[in-house]
Backbone as CSV, one residue per row, in Angstrom:
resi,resn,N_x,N_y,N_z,CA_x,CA_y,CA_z,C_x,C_y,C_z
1,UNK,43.084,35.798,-27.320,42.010,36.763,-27.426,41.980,37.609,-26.159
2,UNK,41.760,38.880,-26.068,41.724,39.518,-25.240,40.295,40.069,-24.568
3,UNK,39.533,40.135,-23.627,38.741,41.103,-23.256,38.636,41.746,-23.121
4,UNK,38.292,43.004,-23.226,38.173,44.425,-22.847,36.467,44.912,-22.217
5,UNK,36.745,45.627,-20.696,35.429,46.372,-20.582,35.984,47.858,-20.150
6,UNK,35.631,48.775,-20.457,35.562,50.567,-20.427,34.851,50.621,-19.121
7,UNK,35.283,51.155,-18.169,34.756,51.341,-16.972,35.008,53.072,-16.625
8,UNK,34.792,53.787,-16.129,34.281,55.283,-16.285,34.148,55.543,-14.621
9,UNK,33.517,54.772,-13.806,33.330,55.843,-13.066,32.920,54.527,-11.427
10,UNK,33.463,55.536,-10.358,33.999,54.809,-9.337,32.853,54.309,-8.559
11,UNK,33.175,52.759,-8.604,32.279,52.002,-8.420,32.771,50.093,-7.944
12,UNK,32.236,49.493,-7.269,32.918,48.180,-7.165,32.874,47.304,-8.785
13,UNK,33.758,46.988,-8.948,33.839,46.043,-9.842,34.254,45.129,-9.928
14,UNK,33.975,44.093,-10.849,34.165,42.611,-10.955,34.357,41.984,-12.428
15,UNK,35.346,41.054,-12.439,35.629,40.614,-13.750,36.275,39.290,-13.377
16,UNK,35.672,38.450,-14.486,36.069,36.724,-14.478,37.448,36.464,-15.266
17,UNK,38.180,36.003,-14.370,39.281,35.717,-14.768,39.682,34.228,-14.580
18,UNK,39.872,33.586,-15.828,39.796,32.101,-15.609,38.779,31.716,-15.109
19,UNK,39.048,30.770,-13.951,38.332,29.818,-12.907,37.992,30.877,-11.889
20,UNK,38.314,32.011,-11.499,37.992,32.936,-10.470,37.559,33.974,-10.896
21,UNK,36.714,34.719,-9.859,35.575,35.691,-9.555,36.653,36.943,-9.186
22,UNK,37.297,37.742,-9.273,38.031,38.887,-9.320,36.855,40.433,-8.674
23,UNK,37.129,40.634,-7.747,36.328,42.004,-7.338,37.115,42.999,-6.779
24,UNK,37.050,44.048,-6.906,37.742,45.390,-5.744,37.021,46.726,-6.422
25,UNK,37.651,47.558,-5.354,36.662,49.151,-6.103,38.201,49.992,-6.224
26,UNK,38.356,50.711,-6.902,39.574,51.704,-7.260,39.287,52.705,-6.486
27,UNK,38.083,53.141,-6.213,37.280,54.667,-5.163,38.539,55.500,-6.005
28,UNK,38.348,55.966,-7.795,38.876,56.732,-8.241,37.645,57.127,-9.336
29,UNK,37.566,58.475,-9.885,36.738,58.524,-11.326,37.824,58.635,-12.485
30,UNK,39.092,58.350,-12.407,39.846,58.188,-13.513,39.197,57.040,-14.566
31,UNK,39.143,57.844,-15.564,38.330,56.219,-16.691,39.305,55.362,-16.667
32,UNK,39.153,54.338,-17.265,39.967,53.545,-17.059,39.388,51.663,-17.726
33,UNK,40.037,51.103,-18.045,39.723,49.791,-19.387,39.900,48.376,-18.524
34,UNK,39.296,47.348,-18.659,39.741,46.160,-18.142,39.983,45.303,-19.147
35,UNK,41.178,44.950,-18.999,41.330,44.129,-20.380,42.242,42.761,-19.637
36,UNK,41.155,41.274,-19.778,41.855,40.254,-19.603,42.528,39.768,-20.758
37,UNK,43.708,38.645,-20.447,44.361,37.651,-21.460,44.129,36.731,-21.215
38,UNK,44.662,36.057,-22.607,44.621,34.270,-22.382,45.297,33.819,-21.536
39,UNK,44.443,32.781,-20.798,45.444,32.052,-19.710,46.174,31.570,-20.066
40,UNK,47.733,31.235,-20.124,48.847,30.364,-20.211,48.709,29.449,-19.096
41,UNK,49.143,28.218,-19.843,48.907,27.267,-19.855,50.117,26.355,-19.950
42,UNK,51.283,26.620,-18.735,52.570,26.180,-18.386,51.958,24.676,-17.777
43,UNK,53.363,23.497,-18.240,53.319,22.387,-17.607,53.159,22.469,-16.323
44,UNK,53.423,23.707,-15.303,53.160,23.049,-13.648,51.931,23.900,-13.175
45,UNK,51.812,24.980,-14.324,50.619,25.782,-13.923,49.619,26.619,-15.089
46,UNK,48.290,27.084,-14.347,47.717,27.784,-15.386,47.856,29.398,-14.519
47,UNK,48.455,30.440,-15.796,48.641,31.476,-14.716,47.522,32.542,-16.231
48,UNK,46.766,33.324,-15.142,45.633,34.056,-15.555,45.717,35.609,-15.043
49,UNK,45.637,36.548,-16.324,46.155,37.981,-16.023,45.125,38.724,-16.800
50,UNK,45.207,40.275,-16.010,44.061,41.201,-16.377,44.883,42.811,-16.028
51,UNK,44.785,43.457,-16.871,44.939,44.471,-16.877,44.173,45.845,-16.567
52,UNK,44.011,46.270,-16.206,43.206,47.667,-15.634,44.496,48.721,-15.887
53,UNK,43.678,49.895,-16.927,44.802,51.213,-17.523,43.799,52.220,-17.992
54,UNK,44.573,52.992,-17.504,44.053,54.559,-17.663,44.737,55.127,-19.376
55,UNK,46.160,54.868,-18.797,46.876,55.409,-20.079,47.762,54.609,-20.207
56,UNK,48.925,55.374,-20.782,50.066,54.180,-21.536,50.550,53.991,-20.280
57,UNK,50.977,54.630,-19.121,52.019,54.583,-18.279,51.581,54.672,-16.555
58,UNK,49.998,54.711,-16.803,49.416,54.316,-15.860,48.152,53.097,-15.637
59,UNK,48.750,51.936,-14.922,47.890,50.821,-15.066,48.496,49.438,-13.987
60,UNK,47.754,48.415,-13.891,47.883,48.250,-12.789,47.936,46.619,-12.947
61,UNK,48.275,45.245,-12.435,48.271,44.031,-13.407,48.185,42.873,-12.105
62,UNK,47.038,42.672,-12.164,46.611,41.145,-11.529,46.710,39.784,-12.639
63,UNK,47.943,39.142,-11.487,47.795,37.479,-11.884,47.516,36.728,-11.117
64,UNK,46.874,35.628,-11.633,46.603,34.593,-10.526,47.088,33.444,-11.279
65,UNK,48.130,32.629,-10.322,48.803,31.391,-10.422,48.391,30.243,-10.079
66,UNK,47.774,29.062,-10.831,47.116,28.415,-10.223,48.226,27.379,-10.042
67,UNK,48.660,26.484,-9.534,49.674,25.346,-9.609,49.248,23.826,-9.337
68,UNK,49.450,23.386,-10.221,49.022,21.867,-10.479,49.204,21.186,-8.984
69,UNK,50.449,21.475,-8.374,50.745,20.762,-6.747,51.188,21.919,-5.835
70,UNK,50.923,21.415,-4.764,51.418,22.962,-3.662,53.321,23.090,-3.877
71,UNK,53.258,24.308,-3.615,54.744,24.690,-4.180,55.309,25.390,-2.511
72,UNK,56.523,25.892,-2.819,56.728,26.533,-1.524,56.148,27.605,-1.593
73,UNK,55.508,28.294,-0.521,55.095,29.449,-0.725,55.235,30.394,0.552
74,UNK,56.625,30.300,0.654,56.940,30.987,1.935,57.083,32.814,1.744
75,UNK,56.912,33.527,2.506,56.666,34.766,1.711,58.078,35.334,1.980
76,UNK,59.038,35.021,2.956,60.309,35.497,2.738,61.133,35.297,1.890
77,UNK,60.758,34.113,0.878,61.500,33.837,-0.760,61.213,34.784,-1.551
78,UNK,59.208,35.027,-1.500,59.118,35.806,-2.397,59.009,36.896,-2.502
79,UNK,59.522,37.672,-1.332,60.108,39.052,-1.224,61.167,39.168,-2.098
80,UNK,62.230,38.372,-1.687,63.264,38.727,-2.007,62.845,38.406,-3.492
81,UNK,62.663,37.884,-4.605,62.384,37.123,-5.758,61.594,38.620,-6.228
82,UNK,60.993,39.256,-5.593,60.095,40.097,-6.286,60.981,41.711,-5.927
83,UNK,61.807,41.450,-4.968,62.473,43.035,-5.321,63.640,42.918,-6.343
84,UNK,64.144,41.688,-6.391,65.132,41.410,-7.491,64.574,41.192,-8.864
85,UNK,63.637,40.685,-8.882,62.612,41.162,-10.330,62.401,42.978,-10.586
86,UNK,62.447,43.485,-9.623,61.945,44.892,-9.837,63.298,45.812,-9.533
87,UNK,64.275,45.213,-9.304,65.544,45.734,-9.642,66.072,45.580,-11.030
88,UNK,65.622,44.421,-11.791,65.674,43.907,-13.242,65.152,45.154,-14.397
89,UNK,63.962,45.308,-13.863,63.296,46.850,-14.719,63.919,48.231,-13.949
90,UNK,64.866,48.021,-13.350,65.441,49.424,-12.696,64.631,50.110,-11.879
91,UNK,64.185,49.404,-11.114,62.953,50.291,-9.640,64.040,49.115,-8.406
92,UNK,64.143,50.497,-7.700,64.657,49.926,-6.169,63.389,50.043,-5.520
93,UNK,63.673,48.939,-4.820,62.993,48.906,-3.183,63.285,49.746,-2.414
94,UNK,62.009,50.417,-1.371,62.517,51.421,-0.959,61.702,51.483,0.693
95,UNK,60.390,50.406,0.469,59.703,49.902,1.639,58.540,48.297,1.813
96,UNK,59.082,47.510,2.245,58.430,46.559,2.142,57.758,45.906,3.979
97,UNK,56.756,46.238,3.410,55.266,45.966,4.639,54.591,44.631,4.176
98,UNK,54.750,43.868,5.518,53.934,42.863,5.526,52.458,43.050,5.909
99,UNK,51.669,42.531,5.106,50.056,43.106,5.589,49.266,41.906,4.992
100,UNK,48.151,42.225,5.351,46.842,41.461,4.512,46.131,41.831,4.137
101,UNK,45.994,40.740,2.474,44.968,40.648,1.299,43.985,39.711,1.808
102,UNK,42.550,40.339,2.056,41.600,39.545,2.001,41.604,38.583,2.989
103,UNK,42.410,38.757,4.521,42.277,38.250,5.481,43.752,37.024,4.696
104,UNK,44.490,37.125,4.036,45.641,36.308,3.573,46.773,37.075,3.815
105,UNK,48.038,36.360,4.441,48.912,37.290,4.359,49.528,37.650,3.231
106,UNK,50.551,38.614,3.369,51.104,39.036,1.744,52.061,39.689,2.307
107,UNK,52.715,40.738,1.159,53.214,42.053,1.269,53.119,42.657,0.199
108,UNK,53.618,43.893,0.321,53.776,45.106,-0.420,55.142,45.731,-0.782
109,UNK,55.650,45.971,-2.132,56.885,46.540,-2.162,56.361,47.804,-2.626
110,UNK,57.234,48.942,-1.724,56.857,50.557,-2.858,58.145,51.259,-3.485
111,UNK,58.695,50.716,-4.653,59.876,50.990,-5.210,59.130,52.228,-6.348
112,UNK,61.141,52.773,-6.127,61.075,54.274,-7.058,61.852,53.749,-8.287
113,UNK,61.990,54.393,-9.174,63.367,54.477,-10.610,64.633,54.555,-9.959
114,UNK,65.233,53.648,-10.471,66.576,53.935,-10.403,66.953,54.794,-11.095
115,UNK,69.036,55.375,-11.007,69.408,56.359,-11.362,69.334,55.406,-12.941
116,UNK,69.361,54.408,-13.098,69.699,53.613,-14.535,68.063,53.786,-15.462
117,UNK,67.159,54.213,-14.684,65.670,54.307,-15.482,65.420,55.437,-15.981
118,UNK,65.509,56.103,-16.823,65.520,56.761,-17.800,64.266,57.095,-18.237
119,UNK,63.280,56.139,-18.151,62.154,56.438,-19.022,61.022,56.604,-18.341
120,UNK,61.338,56.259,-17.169,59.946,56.278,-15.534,60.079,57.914,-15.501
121,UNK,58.701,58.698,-14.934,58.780,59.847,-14.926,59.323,60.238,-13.245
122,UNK,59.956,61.519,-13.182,60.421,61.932,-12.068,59.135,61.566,-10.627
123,UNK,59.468,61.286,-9.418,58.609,60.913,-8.532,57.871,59.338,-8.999
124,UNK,58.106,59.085,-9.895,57.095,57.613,-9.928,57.639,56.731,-8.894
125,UNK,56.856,56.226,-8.822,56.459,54.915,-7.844,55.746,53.873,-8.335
126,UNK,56.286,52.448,-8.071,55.652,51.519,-8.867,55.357,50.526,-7.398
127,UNK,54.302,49.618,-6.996,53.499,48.956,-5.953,53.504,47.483,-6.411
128,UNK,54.269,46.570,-5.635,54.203,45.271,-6.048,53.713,44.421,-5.104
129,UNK,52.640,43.700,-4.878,51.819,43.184,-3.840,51.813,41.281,-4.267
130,UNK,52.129,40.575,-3.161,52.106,39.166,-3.558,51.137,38.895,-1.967
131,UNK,50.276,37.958,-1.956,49.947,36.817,-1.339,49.413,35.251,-1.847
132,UNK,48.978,34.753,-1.237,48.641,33.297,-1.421,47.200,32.863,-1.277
133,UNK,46.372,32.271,-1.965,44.619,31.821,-1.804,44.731,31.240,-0.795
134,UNK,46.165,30.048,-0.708,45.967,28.929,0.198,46.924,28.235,0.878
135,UNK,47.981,29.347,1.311,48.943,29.099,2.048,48.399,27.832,3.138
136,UNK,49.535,27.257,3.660,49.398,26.483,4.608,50.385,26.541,4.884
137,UNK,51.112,26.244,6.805,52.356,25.923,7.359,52.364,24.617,6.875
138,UNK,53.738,23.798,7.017,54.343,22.701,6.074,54.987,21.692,7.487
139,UNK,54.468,20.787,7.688,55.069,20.281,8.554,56.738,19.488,8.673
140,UNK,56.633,20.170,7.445,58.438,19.551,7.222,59.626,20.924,7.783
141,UNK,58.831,22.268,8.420,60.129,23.250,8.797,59.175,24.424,8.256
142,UNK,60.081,25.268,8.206,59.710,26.460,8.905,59.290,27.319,7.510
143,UNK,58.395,26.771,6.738,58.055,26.947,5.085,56.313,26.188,5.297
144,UNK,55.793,27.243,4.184,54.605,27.296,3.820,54.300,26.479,2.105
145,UNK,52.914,26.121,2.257,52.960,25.136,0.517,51.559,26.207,0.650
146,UNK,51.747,26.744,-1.091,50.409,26.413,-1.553,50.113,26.104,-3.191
147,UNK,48.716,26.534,-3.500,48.795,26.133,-5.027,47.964,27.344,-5.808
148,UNK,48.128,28.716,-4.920,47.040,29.845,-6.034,47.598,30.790,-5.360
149,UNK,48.490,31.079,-6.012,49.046,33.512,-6.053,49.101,34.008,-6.489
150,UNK,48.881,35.063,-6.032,48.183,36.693,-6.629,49.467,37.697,-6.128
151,UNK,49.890,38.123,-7.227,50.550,39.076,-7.426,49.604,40.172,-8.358
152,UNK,50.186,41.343,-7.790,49.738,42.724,-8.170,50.561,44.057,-8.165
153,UNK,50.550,44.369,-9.515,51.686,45.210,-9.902,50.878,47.027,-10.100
154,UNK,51.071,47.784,-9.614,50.267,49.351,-10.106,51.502,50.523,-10.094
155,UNK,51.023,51.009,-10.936,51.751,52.009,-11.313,50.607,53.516,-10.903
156,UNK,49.762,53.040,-10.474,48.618,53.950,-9.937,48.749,55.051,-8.840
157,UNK,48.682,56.174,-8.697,48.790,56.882,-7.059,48.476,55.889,-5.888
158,UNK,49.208,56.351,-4.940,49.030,55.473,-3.838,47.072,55.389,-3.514
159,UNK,46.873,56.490,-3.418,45.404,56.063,-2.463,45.032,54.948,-3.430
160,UNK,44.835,54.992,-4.835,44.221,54.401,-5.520,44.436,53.201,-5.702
161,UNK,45.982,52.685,-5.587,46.780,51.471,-5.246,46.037,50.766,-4.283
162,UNK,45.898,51.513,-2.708,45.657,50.975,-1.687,44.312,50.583,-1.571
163,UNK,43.026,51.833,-2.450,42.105,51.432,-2.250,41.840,49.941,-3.415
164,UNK,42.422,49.584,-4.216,42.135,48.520,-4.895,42.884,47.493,-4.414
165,UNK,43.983,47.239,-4.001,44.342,46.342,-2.780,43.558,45.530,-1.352
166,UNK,43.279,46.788,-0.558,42.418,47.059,0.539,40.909,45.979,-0.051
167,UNK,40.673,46.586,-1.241,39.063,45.797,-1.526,39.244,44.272,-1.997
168,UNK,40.574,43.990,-2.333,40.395,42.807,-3.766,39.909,41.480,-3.021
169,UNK,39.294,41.102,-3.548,38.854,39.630,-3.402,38.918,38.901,-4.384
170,UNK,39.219,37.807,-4.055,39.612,36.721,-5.349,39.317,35.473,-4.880
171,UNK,38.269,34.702,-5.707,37.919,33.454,-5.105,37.729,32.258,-6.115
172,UNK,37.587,31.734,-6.347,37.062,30.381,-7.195,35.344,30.663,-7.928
173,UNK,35.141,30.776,-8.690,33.730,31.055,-8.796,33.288,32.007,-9.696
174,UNK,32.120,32.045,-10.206,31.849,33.149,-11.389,32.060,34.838,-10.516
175,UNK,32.223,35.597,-11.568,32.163,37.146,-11.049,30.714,37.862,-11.473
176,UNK,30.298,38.641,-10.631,28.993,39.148,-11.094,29.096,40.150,-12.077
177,UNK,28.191,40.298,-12.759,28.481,41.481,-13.790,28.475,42.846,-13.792
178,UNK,29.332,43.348,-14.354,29.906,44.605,-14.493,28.696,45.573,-15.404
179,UNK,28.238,47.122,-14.696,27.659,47.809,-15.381,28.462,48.903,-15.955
180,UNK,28.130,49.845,-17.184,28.733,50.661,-18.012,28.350,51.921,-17.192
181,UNK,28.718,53.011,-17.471,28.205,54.461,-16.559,26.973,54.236,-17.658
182,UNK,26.864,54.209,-18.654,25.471,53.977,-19.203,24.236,52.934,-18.484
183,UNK,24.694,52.125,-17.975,23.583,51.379,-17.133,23.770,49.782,-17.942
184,UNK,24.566,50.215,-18.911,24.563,48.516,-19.853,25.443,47.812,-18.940
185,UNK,24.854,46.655,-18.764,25.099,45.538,-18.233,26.380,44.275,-19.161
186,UNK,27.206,43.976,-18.566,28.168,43.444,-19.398,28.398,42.238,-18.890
187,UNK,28.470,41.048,-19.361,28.585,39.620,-19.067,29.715,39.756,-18.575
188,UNK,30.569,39.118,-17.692,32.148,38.509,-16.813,32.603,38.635,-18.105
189,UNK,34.332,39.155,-18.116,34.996,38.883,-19.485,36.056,37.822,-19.524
């Protein structure tokens, strides 16, 4: 089953995803839809996704990975793991910045179309952002464990990328509710 809420106009927002409270502001008036999915429900993990889209070819995709036991979660694996995923759909890497989500470290990839992508429009840019809820150093070497990541995929203009990046918070816990530009009040979806 899917959720859907219609959101219109630039403002902080919040939506329940799974077990977590999901917040950031876009600081855009592009309309634009929130539509969660069913959590899957893999033997080592429950991984929980939400969509935010304007149109067919602009939209933007938070998951959160929850993992039954801490895993490695060193972020120089999952660089590399995530530009070779995004070489898979034909987007090269073209700048990758280490920064922080929500006081967590992470990074950022900002890949273009390859000459093999065909169907991405001229100038696109696609934004691939990973950190961790709960990294920890590992006392076994020079590697991090945790058990909750957030990856984030936009196909959005940069400011708008950055300003929903820049805001996101993601925590354990209900999300407060979301109002309509009408003033209607909408339960967490």
């Amino acid at each position: 089953m899917l959720s859907a809420v219609a959101v219109t106009m630039a403002a902080p927002e919040s939506q329940q995803l799974g077990p977590f409270a999901v917040s950031f502001d876009m600081n855009t008036d592009l309309p634009h839809q929130m539509v969660t999915a069913e959590p899957i429900e893999a033997p080592t993990a429950n991984i929980y996704s939400m969509q935010i889209a304007t149109d067919n070819s602009t939209k933007a995709i938070i998951t959160v990975s929850e993992y039954n036991s801490p895993i490695d979660s060193t972020l120089g694996l999952y660089k590399q793991i995530s530009a070779m995923s995004m070489a898979l759909i034909y987007f090269n890497t073209t700048d990758v910045q280490d920064r922080a989500f929500d006081g967590k470290e992470g990074f950022l990839l900002v890949c273009e179309p390859s000459q093999f992508n065909t169907a991405a429009p001229a100038g696109a840019k696609l934004y691939n952002a990973m950190y961790w809820l709960d990294s920890v150093g590992c006392e076994c070497g020079p590697v991090s464990v945790g058990t909750t990541s957030v990856d984030i995929t936009s196909s959005y203009p940069q400011d708008v990328t950055e300003s929903l990046l820049s805001s996101l918070k993601i925590e354990k816990g209900q999300a407060a509710t979301t109002s309509t530009p009408s003033g209607q009040i909408l339960p967490p979806g």
